[in-house]
N, C-alpha and C positions, 0 to 999 in steps of 0.2 A: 440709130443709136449705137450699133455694134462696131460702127468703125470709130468716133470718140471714143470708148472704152477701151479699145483696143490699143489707140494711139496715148492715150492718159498709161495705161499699161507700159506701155512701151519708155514713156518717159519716166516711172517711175522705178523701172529698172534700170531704166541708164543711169537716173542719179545715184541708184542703189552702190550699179560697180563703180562711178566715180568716187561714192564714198570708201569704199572697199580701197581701189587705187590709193587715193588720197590718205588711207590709214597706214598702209600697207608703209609709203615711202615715205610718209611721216615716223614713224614705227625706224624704218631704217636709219633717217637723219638726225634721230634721238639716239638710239646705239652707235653708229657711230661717232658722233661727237664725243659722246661718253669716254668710249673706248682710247679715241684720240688722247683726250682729256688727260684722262688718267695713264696711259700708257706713257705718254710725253712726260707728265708730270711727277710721276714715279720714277722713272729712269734719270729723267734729270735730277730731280731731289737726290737720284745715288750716285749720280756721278758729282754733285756737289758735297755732298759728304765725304765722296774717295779721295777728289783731290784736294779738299779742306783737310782732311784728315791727316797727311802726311807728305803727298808728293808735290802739292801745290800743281797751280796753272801751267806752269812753265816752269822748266829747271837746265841751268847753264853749268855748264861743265868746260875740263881743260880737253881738249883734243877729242880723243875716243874714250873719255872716259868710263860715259854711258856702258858701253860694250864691252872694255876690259877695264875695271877699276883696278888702283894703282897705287900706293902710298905718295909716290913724289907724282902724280899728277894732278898737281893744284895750282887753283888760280891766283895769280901772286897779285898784279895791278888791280887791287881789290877800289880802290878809292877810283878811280876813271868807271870801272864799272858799277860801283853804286850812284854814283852822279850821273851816269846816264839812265839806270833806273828809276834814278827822282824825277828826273825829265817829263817819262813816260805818264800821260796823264790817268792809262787805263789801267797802272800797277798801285793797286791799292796797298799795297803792304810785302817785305820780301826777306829772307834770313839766310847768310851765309850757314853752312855747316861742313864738318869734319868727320870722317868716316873710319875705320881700322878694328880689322879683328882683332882678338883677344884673348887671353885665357884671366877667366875669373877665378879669387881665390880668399876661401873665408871657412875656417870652423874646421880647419880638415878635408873639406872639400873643393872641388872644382867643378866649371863649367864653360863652354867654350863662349862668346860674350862678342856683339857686336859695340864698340865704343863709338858715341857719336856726339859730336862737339857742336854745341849752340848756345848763340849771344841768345841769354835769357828773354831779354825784351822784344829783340827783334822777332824768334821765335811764338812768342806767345800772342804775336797781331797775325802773324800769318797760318800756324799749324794750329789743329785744336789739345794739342799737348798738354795746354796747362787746365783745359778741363777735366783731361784725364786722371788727374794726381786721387788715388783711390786714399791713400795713407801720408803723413806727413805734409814737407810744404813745397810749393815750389820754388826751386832754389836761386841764386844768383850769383853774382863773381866772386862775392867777397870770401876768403878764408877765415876759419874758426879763429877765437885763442890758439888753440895747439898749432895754426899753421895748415888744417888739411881743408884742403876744396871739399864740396858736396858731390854729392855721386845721388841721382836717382835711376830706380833699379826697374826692370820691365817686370811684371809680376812673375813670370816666368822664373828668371834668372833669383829674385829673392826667396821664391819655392824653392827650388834648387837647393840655393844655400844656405838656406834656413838663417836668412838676413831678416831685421826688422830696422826700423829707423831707427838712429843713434850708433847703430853697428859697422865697424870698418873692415872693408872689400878691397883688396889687393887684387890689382889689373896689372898682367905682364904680356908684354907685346914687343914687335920692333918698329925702332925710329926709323924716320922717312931717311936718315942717313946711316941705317946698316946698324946702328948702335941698339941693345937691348933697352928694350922700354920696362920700368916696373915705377910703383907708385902706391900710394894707401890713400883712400877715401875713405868720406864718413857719409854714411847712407842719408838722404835729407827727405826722399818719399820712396815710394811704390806708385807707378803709370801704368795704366791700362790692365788689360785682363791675362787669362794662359793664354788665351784666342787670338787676341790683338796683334798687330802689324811688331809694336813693342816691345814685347814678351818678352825677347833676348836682347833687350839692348841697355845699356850701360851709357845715360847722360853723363855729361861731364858741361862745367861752361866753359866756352870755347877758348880763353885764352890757359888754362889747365890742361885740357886738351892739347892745342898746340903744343905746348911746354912737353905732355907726356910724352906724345910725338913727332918731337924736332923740327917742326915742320915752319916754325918762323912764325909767319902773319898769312901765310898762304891756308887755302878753304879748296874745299872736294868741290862743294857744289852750291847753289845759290836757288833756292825754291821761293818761286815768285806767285802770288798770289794778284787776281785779276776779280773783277768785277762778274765774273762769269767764265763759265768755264768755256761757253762758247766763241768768245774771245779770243781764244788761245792763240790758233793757227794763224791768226791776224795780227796778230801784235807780235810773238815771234818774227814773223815777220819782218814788223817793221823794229825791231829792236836790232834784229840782225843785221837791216841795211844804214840803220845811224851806227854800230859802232864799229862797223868795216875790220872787225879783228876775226882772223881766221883760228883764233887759238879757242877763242872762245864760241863753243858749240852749244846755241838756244835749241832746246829738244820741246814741244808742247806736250802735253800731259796723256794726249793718243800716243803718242811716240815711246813715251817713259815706261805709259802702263799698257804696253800694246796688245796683251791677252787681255788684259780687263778691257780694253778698249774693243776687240773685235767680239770677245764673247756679248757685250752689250750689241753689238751690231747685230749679233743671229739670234739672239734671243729678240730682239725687235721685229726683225724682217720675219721670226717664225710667228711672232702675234700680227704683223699684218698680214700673211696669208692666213692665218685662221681670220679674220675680219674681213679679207675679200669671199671666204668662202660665204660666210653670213650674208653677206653684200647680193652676194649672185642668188644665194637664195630667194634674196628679196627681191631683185629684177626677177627672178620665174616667175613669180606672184603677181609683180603688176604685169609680165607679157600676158599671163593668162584673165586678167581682165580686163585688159585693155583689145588683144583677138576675140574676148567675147561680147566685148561694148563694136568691136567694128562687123561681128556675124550678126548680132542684132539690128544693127541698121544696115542692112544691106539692100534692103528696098528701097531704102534714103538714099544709099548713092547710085541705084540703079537709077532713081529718078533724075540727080543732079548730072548721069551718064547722059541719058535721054535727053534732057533741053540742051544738050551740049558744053559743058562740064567739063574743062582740061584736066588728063588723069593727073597732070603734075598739083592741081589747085588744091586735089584731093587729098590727096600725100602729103602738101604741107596744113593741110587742114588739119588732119588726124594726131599728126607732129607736133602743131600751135598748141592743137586741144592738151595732149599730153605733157607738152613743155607748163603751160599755163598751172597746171592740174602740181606738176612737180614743182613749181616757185611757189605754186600754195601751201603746199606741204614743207617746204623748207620753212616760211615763214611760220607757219605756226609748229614745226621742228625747233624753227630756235625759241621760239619764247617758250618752249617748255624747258629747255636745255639748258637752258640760263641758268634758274635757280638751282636745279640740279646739281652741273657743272662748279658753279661757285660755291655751293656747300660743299661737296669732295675737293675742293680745291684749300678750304680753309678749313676743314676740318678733318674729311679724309675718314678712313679706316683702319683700324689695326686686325695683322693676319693671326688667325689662328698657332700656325707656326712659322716663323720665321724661315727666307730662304734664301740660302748664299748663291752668290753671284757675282764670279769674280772675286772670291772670299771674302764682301763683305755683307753680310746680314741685313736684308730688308726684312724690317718688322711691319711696316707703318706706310702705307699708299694712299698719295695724293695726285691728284688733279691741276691743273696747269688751266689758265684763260688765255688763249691769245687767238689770232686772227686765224690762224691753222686750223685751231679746235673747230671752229663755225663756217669758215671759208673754205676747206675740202670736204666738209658733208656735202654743201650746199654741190660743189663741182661732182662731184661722183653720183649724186641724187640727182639730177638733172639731166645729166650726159647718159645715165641711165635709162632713164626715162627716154628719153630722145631714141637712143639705140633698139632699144625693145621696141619703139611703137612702128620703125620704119619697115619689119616685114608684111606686120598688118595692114598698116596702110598701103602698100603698094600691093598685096591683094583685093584691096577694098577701090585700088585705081583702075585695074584690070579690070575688073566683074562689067560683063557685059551687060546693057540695058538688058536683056530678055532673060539671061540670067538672072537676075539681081530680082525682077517684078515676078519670076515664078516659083522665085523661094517661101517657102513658110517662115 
């Protein structure tokens, strides 16, 4: 009776560390998804906010503009280049604009003021500008009674000057042709916060603009909005090789905002090494039950040594067992991961405090579903598994019959 007992014993711990194993890398393929999840889907949610916010997907420019902005470098053959952006199936929406410093002036005071000229309508599909408007309205081409275009003020610049709506702001600057630029507007809102990208700029609609600054029918620049921002570098692209003009320089929105772009890069890469460190954690945990499921049957394979037993049979024995053990564990990893997954994805959580990144403020983290989230647990929990079981098992192929039968 003491050797059933023994061996009923023996199975009951092995199931024991297989369950252990099987929590362990479950455990794992639950966190990381998570993590993916949410990491993916957080970053993406800010980088759709950044370039929704102001710089768009893509932005075209005259020459070098990007790198030395210029008063007279603007894009004149503005109608061949919006008809080839109609073309474009993956440009959802796009707004020429005009650029020029300033000096603002109201009440006795001054302030130094960036002017920047946009078609109302087109602006308001592409940029989220007109959600911004805090005070007043958003404005359009037309002139008052008295003759004065509208002027919206970045909150910034209305602190300053102690402007309210209704109140007329004199902008003095120079024309794209050397000539002094001056002007009176009538304030039509207040945009954005002190914080904001905004703050200092001085709307104007672009054909008042042009007029302020001599500049004809010609535009700085042309911010184009896409369907996603991942899109970008691909459609640039091919935008660049339909319209064959070297004058005109397609920049994608990595390019534009290259610090905001790479700070999101190390900020990533430094949460996936804190996630592999976790990771590796959790392969120590299953090597150490997995070498204790191959010391406990070592009499098992000094037997299967002895009837003659190739060590190779062994090794992929130990492997299967392990591989099998970690596709179980994926699988019921994802069905716990699911619902998880989808509620932080459509509901998400808001942070205690807010944290800039690339100056723009993440309050509010979500989660993202796609093939990535559940398709690199599954390959890293696996490949894991697999790697951890190969030194065990290849000691458990060596062990010699007389070894193996005179262990306890």
């Amino acid at each position: 009776m003491l050797l059933p007992k023994l061996a009923f014993r023996n199975v009951l711990r092995q199931k024991r560390r297989s369950i252990l194993t099987a929590m362990s890398m479950t455990g794992g393929y639950i966190l990381f998804s998570f993590f993916v999840s949410l990491l993916d889907g957080s970053y993406g949610n800010l980088i759709e906010l950044f370039t929704r916010d102001h710089t768009g997907h893509i932005q075209i420019h005259f020459g070098n503009y990007l790198d030395r902005p210029k008063l007279f470098k603007s894009i004149k053959r503005r109608s061949e280049l919006e008809a080839a952006l109609s073309e474009e199936e993956a440009v959802q929406a796009f707004a020429p604009r005009v650029f020029a410093p300033a000096l603002a002036y109201a009440k006795e005071k001054s302030t130094p003021v960036t002017v920047v000229g946009i078609d109302p309508a087109m602006e308001k599909n592409t940029s989220m500008l007109f959600h911004k408007v805090k005070e007043g309205n958003y404005f359009s081409d037309d002139v008052n009674a008295d003759g004065f275009y509208p002027a919206m003020l970045g909150l910034g610049v209305a602190d300053s000057l102690k402007l309210n709506v209704g109140d007329e702001i004199v902008l003095i600057s120079q024309g794209a042709d050397g000539s002094i630029a001056n002007d009176i507007y009538l304030v039509s809102a207040k945009v954005g916060t002190k914080s904001s990208n905004e703050r200092q700029s001085v709307y104007l609609p672009m054909f008042a603009a042009q007029e302020f600054l001599t500049m004809g029918g010609g535009v700085h620049e042309y911010a184009i909005l896409l369907n996603h921002s991942d899109e970008a570098i691909d459609v640039a692209d091919a935008l660049r090789s339909r319209m064959q003009n070297s004058d005109w320089v397609l920049s994608p929105w990595q390019k534009v905002e290259e610090t905001f772009y790479k700070t999101m890069q190390a900020d990533q890469q430094a949460a996936y090494v804190e996630l592999g460190i976790v990771i590796f954690l959790v392969c120590i945990g299953v090597l150490n039950t997995v070498v204790m499921s191959v010391l406990e049957r070592t009499r098992e394979f000094g037997v299967l040594r002895a009837i003659g037993t190739n060590p190779g049979k062994i090794i992929s024995m130990v492997i299967m067992e392990t591989s099998i053990l970690a596709l179980f564990s994926c699988i019921l990893g994802f069905i716990i991961s699911v619902p998880i997954n989808t509620w932080f994805t459509y509901v998400g959580f808001v942070l205690p405090e807010p944290v800039d990144i690339g100056g723009i403020m993440a309050s509010h983290m979500q989660g993202v579903l796609t093939f990535k989230v559940f398709a690199l647990p599954t390959l890293v929990v696996v490949a894991s598994a697999i790697t951890v079981s190969i030194p065990p098992s290849i000691r458990a192929a060596r062990i010699t019959p007389a070894e193996a039968l005179a262990s306890h």
